[in-house]
N, CA, C and O atoms as CSV, one atom per row, in Angstrom:
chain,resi,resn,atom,element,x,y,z
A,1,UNK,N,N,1.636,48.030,-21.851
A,1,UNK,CA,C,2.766,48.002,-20.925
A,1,UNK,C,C,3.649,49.211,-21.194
A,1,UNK,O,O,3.755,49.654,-22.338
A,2,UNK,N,N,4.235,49.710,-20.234
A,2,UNK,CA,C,4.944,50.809,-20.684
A,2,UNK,C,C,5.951,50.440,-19.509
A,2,UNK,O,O,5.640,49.873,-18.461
A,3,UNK,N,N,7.305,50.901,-19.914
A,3,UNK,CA,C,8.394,51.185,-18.969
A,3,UNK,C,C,8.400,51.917,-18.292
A,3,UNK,O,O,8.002,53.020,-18.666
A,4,UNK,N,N,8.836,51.748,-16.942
A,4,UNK,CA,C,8.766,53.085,-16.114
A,4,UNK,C,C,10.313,53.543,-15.108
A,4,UNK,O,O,10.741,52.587,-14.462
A,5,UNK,N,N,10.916,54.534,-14.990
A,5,UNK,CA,C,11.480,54.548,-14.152
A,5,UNK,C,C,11.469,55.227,-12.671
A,5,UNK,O,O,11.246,56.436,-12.606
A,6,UNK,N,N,11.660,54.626,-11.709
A,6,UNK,CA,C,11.616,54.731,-10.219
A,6,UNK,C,C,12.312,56.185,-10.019
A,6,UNK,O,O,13.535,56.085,-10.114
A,7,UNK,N,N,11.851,57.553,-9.760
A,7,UNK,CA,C,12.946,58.279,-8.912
A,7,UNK,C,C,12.247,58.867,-8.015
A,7,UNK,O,O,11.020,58.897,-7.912
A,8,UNK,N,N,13.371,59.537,-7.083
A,8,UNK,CA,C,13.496,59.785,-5.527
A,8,UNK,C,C,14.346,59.970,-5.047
A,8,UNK,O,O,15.418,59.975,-5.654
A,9,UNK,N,N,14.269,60.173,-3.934
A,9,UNK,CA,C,15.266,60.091,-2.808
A,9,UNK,C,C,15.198,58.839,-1.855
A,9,UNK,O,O,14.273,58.424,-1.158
A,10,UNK,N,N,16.462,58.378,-2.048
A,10,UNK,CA,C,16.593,57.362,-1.594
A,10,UNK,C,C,16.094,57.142,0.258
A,10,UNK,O,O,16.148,56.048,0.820
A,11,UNK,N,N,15.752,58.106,0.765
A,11,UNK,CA,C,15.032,57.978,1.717
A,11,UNK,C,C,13.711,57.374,1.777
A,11,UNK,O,O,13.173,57.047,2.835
A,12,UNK,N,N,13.191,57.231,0.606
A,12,UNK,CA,C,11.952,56.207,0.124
A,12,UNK,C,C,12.511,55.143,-0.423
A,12,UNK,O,O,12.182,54.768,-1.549
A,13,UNK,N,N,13.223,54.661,0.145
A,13,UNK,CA,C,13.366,53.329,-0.743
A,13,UNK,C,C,12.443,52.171,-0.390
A,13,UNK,O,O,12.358,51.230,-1.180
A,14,UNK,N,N,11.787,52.175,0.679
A,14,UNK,CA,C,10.857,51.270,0.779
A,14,UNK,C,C,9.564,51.528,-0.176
A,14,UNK,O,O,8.978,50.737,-0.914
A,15,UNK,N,N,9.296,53.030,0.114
A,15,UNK,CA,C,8.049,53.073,-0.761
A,15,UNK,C,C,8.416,52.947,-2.323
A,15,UNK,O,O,7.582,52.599,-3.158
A,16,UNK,N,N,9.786,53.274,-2.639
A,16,UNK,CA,C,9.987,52.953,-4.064
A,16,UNK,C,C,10.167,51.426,-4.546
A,16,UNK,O,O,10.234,51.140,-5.742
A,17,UNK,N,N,10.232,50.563,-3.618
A,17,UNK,CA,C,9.826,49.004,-3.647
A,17,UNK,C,C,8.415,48.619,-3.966
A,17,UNK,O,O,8.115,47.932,-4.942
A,18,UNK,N,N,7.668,49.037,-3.200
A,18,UNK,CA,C,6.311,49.178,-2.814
A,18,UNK,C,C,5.444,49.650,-4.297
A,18,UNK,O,O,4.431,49.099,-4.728
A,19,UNK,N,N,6.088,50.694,-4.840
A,19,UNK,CA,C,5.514,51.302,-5.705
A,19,UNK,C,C,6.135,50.862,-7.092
A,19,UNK,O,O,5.768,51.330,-8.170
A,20,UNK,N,N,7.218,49.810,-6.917
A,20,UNK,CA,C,7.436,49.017,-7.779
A,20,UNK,C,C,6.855,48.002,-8.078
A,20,UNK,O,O,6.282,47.876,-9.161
A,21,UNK,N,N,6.892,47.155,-7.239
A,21,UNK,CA,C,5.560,45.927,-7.306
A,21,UNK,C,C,4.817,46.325,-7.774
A,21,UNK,O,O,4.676,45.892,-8.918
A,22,UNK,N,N,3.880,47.315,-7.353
A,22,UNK,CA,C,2.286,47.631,-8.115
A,22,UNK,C,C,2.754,47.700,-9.280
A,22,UNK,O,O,2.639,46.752,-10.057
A,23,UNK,N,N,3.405,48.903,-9.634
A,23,UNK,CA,C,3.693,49.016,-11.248
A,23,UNK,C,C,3.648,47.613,-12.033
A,23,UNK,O,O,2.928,47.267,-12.970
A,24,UNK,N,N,4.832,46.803,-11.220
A,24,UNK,CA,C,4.818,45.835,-12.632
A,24,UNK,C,C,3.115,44.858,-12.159
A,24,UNK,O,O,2.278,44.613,-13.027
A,25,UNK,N,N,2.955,44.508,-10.896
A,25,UNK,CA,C,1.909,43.493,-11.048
A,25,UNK,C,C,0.668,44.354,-12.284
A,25,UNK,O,O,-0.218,43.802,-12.936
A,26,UNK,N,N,1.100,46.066,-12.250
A,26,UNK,CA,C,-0.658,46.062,-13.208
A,26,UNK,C,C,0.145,45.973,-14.653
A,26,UNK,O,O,-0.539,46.317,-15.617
A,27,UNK,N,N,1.411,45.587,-14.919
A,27,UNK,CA,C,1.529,44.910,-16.295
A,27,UNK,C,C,2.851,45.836,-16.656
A,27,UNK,O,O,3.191,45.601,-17.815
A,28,UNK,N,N,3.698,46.814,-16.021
A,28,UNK,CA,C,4.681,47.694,-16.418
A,28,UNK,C,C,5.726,46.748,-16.130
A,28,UNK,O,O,5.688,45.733,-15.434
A,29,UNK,N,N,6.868,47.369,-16.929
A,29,UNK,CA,C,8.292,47.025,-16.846
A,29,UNK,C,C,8.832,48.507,-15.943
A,29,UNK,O,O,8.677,49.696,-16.224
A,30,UNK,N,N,9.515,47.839,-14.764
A,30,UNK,CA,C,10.225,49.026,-14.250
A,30,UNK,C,C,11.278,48.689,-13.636
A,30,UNK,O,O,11.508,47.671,-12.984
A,31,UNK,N,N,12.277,50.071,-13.989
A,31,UNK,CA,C,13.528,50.437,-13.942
A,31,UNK,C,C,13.496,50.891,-12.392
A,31,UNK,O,O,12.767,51.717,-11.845
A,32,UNK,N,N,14.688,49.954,-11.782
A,32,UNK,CA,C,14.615,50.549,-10.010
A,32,UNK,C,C,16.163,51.268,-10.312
A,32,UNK,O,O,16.778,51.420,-11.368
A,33,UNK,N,N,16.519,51.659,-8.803
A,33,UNK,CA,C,17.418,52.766,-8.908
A,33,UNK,C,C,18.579,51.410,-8.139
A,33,UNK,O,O,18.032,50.448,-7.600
A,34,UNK,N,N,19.342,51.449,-8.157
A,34,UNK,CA,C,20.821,50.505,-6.924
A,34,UNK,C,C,20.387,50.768,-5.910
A,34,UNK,O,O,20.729,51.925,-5.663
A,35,UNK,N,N,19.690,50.289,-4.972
A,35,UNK,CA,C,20.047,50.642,-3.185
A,35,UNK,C,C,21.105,49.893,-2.685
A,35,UNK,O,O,21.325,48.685,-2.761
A,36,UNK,N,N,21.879,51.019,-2.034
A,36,UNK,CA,C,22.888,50.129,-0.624
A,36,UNK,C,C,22.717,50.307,0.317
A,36,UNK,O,O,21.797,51.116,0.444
A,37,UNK,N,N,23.207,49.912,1.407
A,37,UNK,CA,C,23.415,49.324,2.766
A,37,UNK,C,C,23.668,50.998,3.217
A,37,UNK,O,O,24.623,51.557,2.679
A,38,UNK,N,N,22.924,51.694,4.076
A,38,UNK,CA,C,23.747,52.911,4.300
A,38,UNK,C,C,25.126,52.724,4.946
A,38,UNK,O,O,25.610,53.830,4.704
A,39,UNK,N,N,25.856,52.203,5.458
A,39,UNK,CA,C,27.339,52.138,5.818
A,39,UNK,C,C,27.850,51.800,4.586
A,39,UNK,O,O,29.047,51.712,4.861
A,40,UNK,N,N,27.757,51.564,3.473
A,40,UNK,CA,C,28.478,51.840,2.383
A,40,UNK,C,C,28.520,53.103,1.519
A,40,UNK,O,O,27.494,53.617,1.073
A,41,UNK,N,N,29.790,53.596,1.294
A,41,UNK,CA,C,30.099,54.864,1.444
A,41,UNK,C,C,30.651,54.488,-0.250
A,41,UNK,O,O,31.423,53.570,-0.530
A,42,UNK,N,N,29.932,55.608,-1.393
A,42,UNK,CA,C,30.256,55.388,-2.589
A,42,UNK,C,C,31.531,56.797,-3.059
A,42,UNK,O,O,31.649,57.764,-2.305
A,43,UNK,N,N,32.221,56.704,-4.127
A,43,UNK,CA,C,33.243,57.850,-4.031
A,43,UNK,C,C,32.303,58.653,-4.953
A,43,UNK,O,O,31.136,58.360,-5.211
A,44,UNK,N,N,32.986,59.691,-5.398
A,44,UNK,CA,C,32.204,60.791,-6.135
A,44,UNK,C,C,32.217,59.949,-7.526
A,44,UNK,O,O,31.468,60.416,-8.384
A,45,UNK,N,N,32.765,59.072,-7.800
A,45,UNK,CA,C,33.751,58.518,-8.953
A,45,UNK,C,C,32.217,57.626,-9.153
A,45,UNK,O,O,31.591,57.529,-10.209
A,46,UNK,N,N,31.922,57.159,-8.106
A,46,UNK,CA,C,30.268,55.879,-8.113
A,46,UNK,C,C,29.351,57.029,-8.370
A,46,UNK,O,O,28.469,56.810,-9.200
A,47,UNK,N,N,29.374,57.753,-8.034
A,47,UNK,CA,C,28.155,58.543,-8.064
A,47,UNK,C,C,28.052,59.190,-9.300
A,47,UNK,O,O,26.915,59.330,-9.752
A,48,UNK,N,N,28.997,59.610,-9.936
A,48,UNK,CA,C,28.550,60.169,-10.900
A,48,UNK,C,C,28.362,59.153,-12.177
A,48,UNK,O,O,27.753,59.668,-13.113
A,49,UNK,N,N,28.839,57.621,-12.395
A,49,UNK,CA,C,28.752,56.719,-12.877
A,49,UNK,C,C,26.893,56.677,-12.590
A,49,UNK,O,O,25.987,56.985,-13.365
A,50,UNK,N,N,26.841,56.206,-11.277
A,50,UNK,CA,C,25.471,55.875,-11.566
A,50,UNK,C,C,24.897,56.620,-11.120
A,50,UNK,O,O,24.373,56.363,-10.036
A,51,UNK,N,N,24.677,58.108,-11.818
A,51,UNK,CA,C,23.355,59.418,-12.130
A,51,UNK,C,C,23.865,59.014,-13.337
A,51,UNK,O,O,22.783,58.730,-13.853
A,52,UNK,N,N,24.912,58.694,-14.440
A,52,UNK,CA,C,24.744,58.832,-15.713
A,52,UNK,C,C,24.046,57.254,-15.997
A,52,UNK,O,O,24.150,56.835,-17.150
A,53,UNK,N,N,23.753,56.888,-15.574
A,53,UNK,CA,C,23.125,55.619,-15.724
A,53,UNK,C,C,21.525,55.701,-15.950
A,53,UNK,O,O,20.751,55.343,-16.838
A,54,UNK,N,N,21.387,56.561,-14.294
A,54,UNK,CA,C,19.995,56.781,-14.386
A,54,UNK,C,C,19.506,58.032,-15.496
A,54,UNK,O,O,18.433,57.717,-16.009
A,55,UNK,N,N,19.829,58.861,-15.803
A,55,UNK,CA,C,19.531,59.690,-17.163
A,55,UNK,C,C,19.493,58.750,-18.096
A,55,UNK,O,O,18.736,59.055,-19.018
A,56,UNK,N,N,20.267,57.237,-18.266
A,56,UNK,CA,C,20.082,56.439,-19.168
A,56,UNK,C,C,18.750,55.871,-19.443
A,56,UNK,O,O,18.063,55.955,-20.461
A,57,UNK,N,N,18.528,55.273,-18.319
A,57,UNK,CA,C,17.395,54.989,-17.376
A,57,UNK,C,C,15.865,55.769,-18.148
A,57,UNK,O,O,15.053,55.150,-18.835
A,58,UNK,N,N,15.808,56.964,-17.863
A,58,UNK,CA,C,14.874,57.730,-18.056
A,58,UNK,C,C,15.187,58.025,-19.677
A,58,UNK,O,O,14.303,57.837,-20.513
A,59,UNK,N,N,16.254,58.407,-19.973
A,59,UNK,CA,C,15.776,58.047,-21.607
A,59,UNK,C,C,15.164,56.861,-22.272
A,59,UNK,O,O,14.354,57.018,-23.185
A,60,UNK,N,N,15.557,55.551,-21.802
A,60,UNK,CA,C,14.938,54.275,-22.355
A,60,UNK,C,C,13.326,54.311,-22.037
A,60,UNK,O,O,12.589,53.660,-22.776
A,61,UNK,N,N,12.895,54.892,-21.195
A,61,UNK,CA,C,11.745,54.789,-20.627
A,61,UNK,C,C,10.598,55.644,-21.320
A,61,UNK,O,O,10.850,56.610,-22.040
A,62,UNK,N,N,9.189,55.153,-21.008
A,62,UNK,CA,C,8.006,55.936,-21.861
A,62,UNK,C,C,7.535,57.072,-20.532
A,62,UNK,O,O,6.887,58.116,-20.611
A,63,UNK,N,N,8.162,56.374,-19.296
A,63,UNK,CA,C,7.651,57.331,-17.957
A,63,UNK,C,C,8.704,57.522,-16.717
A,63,UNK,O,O,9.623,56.739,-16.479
A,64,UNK,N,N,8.537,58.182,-16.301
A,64,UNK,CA,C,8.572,58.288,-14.609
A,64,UNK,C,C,8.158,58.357,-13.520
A,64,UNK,O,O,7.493,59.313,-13.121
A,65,UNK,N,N,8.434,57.465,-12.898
A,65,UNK,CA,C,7.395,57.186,-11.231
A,65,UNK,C,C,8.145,58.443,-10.387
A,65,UNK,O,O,9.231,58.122,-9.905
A,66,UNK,N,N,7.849,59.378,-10.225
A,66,UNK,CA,C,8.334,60.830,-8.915
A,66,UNK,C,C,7.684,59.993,-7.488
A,66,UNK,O,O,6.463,59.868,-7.403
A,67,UNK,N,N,8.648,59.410,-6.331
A,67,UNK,CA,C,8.009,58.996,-5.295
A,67,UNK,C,C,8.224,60.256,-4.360
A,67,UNK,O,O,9.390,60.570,-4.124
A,68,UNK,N,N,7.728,60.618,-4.094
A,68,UNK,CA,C,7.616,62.345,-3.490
A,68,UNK,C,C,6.592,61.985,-2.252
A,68,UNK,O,O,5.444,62.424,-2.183
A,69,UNK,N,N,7.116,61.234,-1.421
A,69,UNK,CA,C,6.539,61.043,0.120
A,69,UNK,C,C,6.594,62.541,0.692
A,69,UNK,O,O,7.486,63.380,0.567
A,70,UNK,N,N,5.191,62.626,1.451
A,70,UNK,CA,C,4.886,64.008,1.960
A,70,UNK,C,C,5.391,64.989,1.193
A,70,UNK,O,O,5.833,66.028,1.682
A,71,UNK,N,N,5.362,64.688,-0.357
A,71,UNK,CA,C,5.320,66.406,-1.053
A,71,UNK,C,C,6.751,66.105,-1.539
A,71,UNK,O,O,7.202,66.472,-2.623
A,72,UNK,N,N,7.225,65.591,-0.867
A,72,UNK,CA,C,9.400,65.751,-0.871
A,72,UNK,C,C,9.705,65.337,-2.539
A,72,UNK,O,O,9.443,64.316,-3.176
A,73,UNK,N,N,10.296,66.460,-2.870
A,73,UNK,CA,C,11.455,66.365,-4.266
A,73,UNK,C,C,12.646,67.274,-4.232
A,73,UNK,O,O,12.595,68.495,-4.376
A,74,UNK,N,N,13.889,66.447,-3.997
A,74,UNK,CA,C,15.160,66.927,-3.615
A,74,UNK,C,C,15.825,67.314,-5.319
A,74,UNK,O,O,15.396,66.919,-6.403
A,75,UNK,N,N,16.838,68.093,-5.063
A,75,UNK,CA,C,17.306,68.688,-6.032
A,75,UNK,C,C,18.001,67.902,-7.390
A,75,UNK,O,O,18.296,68.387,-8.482
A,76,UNK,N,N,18.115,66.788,-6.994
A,76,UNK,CA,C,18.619,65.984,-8.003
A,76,UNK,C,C,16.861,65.124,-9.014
A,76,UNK,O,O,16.611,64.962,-10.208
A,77,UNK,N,N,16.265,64.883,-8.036
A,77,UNK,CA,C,14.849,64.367,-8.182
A,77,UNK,C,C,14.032,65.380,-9.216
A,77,UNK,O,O,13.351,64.948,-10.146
A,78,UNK,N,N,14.217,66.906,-8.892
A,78,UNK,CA,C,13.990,67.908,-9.655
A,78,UNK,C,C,14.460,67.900,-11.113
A,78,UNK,O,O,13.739,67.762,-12.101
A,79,UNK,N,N,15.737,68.065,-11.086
A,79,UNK,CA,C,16.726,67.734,-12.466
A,79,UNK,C,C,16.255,66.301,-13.695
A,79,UNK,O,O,16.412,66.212,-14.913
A,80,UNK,N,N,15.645,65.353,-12.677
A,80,UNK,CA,C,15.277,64.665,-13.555
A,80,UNK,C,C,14.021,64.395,-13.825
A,80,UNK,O,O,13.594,63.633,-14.692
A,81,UNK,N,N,13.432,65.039,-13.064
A,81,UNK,CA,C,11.879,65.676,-13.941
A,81,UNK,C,C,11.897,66.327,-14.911
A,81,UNK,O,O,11.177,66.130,-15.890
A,82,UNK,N,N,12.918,67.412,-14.766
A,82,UNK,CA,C,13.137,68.749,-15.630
A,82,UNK,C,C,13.576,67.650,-17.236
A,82,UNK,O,O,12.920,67.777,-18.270
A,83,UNK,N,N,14.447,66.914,-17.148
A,83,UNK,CA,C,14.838,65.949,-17.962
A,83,UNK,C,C,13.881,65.204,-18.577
A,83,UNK,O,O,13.792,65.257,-19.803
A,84,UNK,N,N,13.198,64.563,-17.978
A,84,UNK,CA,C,12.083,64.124,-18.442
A,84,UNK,C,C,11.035,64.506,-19.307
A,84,UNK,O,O,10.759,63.957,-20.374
A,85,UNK,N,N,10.475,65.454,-18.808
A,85,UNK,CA,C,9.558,66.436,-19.528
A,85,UNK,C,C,10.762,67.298,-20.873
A,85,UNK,O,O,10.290,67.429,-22.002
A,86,UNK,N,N,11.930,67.707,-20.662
A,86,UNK,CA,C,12.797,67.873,-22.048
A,86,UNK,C,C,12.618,66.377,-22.913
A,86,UNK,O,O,12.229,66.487,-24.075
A,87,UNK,N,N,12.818,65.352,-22.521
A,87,UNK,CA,C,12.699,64.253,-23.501
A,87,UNK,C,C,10.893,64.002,-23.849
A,87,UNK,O,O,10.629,63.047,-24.580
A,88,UNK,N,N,10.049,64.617,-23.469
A,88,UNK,CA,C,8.764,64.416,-23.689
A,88,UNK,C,C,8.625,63.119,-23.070
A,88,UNK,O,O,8.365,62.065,-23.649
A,89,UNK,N,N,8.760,63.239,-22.242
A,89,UNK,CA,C,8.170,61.695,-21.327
A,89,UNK,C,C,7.090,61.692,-20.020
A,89,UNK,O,O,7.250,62.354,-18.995
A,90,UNK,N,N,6.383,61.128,-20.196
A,90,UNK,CA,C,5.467,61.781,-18.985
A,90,UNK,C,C,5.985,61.567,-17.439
A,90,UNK,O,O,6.750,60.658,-17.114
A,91,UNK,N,N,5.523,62.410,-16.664
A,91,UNK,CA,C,5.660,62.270,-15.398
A,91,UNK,C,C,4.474,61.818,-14.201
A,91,UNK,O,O,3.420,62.388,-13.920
A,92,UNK,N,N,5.054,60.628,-13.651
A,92,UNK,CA,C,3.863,60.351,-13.003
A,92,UNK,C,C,4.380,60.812,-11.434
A,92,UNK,O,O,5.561,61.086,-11.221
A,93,UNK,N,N,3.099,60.867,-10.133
A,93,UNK,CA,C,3.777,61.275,-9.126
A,93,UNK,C,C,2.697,60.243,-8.371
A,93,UNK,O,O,1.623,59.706,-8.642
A,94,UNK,N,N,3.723,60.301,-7.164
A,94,UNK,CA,C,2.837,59.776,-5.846
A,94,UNK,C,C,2.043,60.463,-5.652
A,94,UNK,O,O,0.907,60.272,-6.085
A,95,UNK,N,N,2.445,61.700,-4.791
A,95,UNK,CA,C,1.414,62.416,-4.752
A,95,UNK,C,C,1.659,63.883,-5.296
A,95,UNK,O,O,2.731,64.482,-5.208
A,96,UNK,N,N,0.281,64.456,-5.977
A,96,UNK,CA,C,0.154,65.888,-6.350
A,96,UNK,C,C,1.251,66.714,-6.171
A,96,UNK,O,O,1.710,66.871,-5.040
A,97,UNK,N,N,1.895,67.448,-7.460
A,97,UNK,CA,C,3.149,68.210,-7.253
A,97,UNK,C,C,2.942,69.433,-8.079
A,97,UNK,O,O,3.659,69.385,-9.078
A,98,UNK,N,N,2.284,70.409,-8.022
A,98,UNK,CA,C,2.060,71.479,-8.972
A,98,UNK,C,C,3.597,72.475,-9.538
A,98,UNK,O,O,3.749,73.159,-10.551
A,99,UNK,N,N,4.368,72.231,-8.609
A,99,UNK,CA,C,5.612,73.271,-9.074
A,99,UNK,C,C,6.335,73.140,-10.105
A,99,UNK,O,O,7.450,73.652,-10.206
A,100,UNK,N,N,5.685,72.313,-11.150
A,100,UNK,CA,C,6.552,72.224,-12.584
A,100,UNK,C,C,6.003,72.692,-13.398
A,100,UNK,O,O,6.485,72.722,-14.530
């Protein structure tokens, strides 16, 4: 079993559901990200609370799930790859991502 954490862009949040289930049904523990309601509007004050959460997130963890629908990794999604691989943690992807 290994821990895993979920990142993306929250524009996948379905497939990051999706790709949660599998994880744990083949035996993982995984870390999802908060989704809200898009008409809820967070201050800069939420946001930067929870990105320091999720760096928490990915330190506790042995991995990372990259959900990178059609190729897509946004600039924050980047940062915590880059993070990842600094903590020696592997990176897993949806699909094929050679630019790291």
């Amino acid at each position: 079993m290994k821990i895993i954490t979920i990142c993306g862009s929250m524009r996948f949040k379905k497939e990051m559901i999706e790709i949660a289930t599998k994880l744990e049904l083949d035996g993982n523990l995984v870390i999802q990200c908060v989704y809200f309601q898009e008409e809820k509007k967070l201050t800069s004050s939420d946001l930067d609370i929870l990105g320091k959460i999720h760096y928490k997130k990915i330190e506790i963890s042995d991995a990372i799930y990259v959900v990178n629908v059609n190729g897509y990794i946004g600039e924050s999604t980047k940062k915590e790859i880059d993070y990842a691989h600094f903590l020696n943690k592997e990176v897993l992807f949806l699909e094929p991502f050679s630019n790291i």
